[in-house]
N, C-alpha and C positions, 0 to 999 in steps of 0.2 A: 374869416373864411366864408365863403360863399355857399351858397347851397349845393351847386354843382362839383364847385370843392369836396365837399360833406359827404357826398354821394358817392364821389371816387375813392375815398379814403377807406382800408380794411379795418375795423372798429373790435378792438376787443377788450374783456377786461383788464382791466389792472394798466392798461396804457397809460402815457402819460400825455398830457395836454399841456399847452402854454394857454391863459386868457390874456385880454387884452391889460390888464394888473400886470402884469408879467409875473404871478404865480404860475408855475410849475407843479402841478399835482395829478393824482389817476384818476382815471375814468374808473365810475364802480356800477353804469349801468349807461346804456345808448337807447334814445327815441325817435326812431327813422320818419317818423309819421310828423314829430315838430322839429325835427333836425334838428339835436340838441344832445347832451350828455349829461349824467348825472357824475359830478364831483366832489369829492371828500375833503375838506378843507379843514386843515388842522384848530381846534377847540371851537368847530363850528359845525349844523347840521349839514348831511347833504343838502347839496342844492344842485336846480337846473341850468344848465347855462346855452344858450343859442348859439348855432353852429357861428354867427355874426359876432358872438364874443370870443371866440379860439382865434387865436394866433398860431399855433402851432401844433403837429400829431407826431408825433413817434412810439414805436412801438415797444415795450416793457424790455428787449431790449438794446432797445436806443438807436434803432432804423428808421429810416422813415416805412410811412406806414400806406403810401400810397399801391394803387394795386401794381403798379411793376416793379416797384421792390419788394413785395411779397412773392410775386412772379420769378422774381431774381432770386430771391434766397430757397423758394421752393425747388429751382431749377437747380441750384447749388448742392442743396440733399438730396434730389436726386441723381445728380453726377455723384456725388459722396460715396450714395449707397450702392450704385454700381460697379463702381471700382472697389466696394466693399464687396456684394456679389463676386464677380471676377478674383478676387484674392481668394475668397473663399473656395469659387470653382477651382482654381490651381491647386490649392492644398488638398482637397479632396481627388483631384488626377493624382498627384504624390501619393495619398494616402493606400489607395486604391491599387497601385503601382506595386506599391510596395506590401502590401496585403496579396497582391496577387501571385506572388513565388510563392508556390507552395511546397513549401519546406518538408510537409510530411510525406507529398507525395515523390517528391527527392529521396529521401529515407527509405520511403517503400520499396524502390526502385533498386537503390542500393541492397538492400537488405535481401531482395528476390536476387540480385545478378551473387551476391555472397551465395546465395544457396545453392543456387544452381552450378556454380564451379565447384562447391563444396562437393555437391553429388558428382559431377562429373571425376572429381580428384579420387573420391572415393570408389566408383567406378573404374577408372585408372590405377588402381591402389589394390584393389578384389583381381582385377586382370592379370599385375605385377604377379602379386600374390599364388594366383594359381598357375602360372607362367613357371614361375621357383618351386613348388608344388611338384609340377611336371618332372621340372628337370631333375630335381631329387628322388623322385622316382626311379627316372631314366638312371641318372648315376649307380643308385642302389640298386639296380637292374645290372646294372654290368658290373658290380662290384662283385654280385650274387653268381655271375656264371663266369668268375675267373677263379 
């Protein structure tokens, strides 16, 4: 890998590296300044290794690791997360929709139009009442002077 290489590459822990060995192992620390990565090699201490000895970068999990495939995958969860937005916005129109019939003021509604024919019935009803009132009157008036 070249140093221009090195430079364009997104570098983080835990990545994995090919050297020129063709061991496969992570990256456990990066040196921008000797361009170079610090490697964990099994029953052995870390050690440094020169961007001149990588063969390969990919990223922990398992992309490459250059900047426009990080570019790519970031762009990816950000569509992701929008159409997650938007799903979310929908369900919250529904929810909102349906919160919005207000049921009690339906009820209230009803309940005042019950009352108010109730009185009028009742009104209707005292009318009748004294209408019949009258007439038994009247009746008992002429019954009175025959």
């Amino acid at each position: 890998m070249t140093e221009k290489e090195f430079d364009q590459q997104v570098w983080r822990r835990y990545d994995t590296v090919t050297i020129d060995t063709g061991i496969e192992t992570t990256i456990m620390d990066v040196c921008f300044s000797t361009r170079s990565v610090r490697i964990y090699l099994k029953c052995s201490p870390p050690e440094w290794m020169t961007c001149k000895r990588i063969v390969g970068h990919a990223t922990r999990f398992g992309g490459e690791a250059d900047d426009m495939a990080i570019i790519e995958e970031l762009h990816n969860r950000v569509i992701k997360q929008a159409d997650d937005i938007e799903r979310l916005k929908n369900e919250k129109k529904e929810l909102e929709e349906k919160l919005s019939k207000n049921h009690l003021k339906e009820l209230l509604t009803a309940v005042n139009v019950l009352q108010q024919g109730m009185v009028v019935k009742k009104s209707k009803m005292e009318q009748v009442e004294k209408g019949l009132e009258s007439l038994m009157r009247v009746l008992e008036d002429m019954d009175n002077k025959k």
